[in-house]
mmCIF file of the N, C-alpha and C atoms, coordinates in Angstrom:
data_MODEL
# 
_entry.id   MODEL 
# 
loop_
_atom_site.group_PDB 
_atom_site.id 
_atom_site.type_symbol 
_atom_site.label_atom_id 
_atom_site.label_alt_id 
_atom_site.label_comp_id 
_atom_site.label_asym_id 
_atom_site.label_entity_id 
_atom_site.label_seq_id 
_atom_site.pdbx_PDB_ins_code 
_atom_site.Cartn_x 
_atom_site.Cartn_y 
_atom_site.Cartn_z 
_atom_site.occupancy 
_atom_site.B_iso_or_equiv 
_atom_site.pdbx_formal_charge 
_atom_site.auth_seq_id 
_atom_site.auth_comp_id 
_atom_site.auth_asym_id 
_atom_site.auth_atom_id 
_atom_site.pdbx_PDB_model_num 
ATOM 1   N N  . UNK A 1 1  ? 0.804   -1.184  0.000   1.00 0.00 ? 1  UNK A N  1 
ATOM 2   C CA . UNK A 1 1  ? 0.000   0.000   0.000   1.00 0.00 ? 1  UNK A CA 1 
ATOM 3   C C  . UNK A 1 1  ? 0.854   1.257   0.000   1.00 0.00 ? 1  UNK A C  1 
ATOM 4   N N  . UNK A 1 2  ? 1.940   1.210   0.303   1.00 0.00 ? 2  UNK A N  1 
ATOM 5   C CA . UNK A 1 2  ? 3.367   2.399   0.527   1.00 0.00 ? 2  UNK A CA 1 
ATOM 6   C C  . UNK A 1 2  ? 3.530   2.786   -0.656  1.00 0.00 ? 2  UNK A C  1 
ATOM 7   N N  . UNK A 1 3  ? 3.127   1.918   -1.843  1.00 0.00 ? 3  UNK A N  1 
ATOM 8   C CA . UNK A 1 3  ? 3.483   2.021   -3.545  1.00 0.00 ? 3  UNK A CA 1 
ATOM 9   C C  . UNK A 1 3  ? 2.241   3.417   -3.849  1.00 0.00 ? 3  UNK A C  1 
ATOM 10  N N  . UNK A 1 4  ? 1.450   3.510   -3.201  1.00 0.00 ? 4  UNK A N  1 
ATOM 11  C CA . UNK A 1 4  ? 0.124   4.284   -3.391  1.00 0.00 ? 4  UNK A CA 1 
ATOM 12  C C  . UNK A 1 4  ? 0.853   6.164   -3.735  1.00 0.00 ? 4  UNK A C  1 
ATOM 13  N N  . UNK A 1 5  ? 1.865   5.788   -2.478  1.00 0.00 ? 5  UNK A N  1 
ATOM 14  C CA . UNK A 1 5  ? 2.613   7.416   -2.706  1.00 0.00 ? 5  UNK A CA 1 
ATOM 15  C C  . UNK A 1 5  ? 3.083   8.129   -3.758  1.00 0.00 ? 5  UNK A C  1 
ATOM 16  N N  . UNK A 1 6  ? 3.985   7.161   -4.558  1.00 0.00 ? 6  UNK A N  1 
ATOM 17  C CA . UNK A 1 6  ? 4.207   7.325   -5.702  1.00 0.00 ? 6  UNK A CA 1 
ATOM 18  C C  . UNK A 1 6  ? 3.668   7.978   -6.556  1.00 0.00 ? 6  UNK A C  1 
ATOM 19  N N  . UNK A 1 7  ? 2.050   6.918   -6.533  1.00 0.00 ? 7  UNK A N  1 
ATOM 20  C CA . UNK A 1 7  ? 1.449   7.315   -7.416  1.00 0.00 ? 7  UNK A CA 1 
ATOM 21  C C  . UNK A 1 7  ? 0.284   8.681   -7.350  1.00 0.00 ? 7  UNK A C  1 
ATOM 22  N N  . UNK A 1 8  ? 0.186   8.841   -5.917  1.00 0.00 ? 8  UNK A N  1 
ATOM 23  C CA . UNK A 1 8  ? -0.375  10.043  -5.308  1.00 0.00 ? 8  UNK A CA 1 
ATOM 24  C C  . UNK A 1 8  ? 0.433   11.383  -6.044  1.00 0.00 ? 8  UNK A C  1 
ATOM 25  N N  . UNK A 1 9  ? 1.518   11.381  -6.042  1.00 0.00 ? 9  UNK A N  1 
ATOM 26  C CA . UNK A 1 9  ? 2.585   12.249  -6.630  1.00 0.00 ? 9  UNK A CA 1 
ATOM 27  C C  . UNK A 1 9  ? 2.523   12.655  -7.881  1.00 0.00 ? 9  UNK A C  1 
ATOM 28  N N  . UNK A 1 10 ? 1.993   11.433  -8.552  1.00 0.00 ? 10 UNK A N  1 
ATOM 29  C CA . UNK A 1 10 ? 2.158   11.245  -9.851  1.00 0.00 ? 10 UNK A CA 1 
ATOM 30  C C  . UNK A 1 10 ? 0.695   12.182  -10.422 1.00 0.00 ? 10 UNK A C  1 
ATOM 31  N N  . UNK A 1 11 ? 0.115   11.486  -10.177 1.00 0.00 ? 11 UNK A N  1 
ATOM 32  C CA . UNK A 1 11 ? -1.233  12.154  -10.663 1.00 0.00 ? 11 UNK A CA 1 
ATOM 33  C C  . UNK A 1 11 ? -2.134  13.270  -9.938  1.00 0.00 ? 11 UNK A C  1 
ATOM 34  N N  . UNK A 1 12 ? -1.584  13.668  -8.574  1.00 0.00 ? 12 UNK A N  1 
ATOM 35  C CA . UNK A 1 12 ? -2.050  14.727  -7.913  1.00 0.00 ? 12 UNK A CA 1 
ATOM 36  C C  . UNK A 1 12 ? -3.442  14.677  -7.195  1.00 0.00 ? 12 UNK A C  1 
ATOM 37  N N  . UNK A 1 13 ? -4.381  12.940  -7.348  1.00 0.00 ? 13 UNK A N  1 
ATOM 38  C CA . UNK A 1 13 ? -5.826  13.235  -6.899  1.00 0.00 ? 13 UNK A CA 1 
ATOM 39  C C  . UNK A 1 13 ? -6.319  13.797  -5.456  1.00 0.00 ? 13 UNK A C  1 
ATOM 40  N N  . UNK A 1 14 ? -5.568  14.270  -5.172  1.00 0.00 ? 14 UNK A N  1 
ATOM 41  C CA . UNK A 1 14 ? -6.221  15.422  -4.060  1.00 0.00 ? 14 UNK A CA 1 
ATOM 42  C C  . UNK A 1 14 ? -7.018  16.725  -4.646  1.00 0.00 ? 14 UNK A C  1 
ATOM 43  N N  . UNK A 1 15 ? -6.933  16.920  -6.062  1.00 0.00 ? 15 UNK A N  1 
ATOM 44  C CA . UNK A 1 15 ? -7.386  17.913  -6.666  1.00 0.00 ? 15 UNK A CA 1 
ATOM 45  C C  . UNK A 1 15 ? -8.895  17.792  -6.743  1.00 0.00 ? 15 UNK A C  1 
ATOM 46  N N  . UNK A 1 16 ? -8.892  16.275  -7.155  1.00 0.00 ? 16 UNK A N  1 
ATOM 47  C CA . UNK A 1 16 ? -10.915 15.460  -6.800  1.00 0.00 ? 16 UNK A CA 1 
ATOM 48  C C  . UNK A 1 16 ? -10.991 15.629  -5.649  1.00 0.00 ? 16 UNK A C  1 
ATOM 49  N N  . UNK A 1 17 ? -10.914 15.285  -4.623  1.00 0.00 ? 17 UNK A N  1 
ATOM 50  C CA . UNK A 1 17 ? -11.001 15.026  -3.299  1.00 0.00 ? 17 UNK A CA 1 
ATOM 51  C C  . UNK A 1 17 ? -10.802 14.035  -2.692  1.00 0.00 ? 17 UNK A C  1 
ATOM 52  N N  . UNK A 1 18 ? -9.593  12.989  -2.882  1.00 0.00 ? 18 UNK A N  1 
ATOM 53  C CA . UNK A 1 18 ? -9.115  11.987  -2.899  1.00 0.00 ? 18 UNK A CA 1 
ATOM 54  C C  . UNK A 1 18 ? -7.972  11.954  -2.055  1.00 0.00 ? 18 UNK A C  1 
ATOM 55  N N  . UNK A 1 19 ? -7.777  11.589  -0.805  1.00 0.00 ? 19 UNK A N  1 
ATOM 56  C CA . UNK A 1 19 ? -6.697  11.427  0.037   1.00 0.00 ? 19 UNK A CA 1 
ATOM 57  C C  . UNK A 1 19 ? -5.945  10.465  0.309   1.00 0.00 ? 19 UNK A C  1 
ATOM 58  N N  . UNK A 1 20 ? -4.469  10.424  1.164   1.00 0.00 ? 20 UNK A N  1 
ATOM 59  C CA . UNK A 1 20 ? -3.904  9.144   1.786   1.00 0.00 ? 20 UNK A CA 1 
ATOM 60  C C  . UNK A 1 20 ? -3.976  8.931   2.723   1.00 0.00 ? 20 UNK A C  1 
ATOM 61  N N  . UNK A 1 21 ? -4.445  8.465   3.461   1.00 0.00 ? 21 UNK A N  1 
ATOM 62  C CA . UNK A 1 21 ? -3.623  8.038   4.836   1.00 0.00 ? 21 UNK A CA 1 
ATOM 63  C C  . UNK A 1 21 ? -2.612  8.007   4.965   1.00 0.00 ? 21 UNK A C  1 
ATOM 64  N N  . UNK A 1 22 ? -2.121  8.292   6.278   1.00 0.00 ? 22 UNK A N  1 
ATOM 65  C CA . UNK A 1 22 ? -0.646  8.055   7.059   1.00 0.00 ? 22 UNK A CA 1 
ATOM 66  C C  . UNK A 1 22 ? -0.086  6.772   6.442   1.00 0.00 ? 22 UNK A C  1 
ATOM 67  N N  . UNK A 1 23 ? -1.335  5.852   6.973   1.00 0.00 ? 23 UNK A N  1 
ATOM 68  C CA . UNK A 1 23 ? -1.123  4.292   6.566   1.00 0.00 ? 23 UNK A CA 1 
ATOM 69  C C  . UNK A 1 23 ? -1.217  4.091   4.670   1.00 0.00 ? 23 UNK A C  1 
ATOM 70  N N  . UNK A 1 24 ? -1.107  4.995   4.345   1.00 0.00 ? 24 UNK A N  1 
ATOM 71  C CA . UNK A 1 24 ? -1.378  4.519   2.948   1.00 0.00 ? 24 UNK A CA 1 
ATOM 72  C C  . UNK A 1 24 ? -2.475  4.386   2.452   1.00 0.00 ? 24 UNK A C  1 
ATOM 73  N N  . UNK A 1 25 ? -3.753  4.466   3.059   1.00 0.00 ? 25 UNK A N  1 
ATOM 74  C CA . UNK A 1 25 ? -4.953  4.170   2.468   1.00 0.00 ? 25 UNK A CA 1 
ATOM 75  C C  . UNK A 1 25 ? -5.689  4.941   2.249   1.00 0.00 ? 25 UNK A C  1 
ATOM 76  N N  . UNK A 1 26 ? -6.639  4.855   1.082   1.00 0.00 ? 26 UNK A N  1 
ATOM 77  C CA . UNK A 1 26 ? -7.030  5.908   0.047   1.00 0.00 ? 26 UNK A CA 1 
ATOM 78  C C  . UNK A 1 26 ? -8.547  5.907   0.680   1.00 0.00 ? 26 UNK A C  1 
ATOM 79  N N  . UNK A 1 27 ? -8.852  7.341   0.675   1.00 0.00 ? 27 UNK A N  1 
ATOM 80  C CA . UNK A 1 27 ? -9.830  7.593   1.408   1.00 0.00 ? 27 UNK A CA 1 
ATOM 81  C C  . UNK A 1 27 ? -10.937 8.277   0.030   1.00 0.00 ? 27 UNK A C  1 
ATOM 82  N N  . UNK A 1 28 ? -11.933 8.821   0.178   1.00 0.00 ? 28 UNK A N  1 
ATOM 83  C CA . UNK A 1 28 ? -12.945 8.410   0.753   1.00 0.00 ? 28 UNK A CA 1 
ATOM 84  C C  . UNK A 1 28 ? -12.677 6.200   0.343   1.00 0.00 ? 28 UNK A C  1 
ATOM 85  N N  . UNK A 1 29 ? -13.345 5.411   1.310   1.00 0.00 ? 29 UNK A N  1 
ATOM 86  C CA . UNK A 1 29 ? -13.013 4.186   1.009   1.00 0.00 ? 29 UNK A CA 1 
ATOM 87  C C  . UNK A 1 29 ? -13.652 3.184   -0.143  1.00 0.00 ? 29 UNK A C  1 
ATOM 88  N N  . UNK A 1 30 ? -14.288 4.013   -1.253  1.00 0.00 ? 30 UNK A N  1 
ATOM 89  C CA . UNK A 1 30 ? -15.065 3.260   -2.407  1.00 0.00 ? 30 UNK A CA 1 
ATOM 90  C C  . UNK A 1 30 ? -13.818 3.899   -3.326  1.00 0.00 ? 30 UNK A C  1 
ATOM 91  N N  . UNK A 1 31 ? -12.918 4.174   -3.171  1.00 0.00 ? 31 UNK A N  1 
ATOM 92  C CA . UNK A 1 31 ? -11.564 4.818   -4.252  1.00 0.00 ? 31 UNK A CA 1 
ATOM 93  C C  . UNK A 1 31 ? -10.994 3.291   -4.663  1.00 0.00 ? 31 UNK A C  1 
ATOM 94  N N  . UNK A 1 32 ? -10.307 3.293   -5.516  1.00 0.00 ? 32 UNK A N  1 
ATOM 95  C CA . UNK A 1 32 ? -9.718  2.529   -6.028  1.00 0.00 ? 32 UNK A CA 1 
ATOM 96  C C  . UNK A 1 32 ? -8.305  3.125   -7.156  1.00 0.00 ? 32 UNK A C  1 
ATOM 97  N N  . UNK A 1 33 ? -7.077  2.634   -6.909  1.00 0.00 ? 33 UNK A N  1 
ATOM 98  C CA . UNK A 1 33 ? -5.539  2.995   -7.464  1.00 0.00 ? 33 UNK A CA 1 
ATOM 99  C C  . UNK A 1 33 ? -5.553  1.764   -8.507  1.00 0.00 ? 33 UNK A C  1 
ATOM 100 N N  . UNK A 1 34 ? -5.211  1.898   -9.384  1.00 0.00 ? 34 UNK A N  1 
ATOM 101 C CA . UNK A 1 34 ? -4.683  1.451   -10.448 1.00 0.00 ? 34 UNK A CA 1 
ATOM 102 C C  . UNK A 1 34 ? -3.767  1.789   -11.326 1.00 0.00 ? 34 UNK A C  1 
ATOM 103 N N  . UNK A 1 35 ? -2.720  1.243   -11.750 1.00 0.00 ? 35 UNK A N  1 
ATOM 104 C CA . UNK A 1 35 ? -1.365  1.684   -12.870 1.00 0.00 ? 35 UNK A CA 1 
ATOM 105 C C  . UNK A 1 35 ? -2.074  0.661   -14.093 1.00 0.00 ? 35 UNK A C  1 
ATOM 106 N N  . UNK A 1 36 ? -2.546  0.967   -15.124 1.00 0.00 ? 36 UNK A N  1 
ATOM 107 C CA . UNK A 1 36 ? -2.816  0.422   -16.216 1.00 0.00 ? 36 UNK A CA 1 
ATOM 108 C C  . UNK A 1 36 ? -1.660  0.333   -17.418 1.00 0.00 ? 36 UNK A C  1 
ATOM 109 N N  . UNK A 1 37 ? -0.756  -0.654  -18.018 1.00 0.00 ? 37 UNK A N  1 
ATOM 110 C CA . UNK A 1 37 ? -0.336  -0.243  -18.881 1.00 0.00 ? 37 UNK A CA 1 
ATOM 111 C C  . UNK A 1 37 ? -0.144  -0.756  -20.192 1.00 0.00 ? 37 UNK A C  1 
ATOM 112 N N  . UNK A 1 38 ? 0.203   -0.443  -21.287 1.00 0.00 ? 38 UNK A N  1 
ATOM 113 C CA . UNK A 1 38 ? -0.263  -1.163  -23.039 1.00 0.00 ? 38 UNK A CA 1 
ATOM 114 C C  . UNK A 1 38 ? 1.662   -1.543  -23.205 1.00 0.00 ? 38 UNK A C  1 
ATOM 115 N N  . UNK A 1 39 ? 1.162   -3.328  -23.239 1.00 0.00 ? 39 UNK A N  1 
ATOM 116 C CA . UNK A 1 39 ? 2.565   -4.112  -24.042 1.00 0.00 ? 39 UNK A CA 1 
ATOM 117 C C  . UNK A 1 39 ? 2.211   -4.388  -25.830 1.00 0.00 ? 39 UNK A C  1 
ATOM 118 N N  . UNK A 1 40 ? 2.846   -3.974  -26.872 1.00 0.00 ? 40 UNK A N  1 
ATOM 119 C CA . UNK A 1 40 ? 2.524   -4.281  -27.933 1.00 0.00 ? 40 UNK A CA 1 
ATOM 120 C C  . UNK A 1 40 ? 2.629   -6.281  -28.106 1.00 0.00 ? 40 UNK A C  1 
ATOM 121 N N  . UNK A 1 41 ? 2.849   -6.421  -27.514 1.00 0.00 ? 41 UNK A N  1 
ATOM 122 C CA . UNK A 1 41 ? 3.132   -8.049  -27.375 1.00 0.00 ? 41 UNK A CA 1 
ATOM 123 C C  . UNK A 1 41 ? 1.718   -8.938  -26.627 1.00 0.00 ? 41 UNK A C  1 
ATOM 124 N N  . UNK A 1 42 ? 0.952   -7.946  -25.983 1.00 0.00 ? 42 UNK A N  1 
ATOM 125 C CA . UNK A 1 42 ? 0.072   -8.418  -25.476 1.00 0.00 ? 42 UNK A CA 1 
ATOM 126 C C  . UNK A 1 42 ? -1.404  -9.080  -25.992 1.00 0.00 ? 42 UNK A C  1 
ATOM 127 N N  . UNK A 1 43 ? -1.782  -10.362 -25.603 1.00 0.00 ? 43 UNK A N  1 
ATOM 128 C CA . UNK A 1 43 ? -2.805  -10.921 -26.895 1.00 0.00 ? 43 UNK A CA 1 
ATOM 129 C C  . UNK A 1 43 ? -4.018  -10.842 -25.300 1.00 0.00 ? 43 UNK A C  1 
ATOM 130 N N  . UNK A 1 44 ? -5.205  -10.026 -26.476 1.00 0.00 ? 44 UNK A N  1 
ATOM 131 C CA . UNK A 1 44 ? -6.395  -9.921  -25.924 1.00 0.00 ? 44 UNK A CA 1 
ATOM 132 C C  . UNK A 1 44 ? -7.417  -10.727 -26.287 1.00 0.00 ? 44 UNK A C  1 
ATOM 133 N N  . UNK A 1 45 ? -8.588  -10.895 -25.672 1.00 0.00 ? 45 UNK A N  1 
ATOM 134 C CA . UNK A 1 45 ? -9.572  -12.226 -25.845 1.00 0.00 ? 45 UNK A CA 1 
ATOM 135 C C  . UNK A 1 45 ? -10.902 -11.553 -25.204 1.00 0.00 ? 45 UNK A C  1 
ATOM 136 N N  . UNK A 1 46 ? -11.776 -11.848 -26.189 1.00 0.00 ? 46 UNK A N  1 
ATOM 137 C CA . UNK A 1 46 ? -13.282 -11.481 -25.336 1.00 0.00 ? 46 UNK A CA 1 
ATOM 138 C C  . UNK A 1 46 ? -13.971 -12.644 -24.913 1.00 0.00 ? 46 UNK A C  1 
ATOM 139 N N  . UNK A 1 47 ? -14.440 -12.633 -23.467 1.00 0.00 ? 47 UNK A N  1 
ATOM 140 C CA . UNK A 1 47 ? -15.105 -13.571 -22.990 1.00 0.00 ? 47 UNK A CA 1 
ATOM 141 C C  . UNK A 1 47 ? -16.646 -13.896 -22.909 1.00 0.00 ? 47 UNK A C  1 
# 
């Protein structure tokens, strides 16, 4: 959850209204962090 900082940094969402905890945890608690990223090598499939 310490990885969260990083990305707090990165993208600034305190500007929404989106916080950290001390402990790392993202408040209001229905938030959700994600790093999404595109490999050209990557094979996709619909289920």
């Amino acid at each position: 959850m310490e990885l969260n900082r990083p990305l707090f940094n990165l993208l600034k969402p305190e500007e929404f209204g989106i916080e950290l905890s001390e402990t790392f945890q993202i408040h209001p608690e229905q938030s959700t962090s994600a790093l999404v990223v595109y490999h050209p090598d990557a094979t996709y499939y619909n289920v």
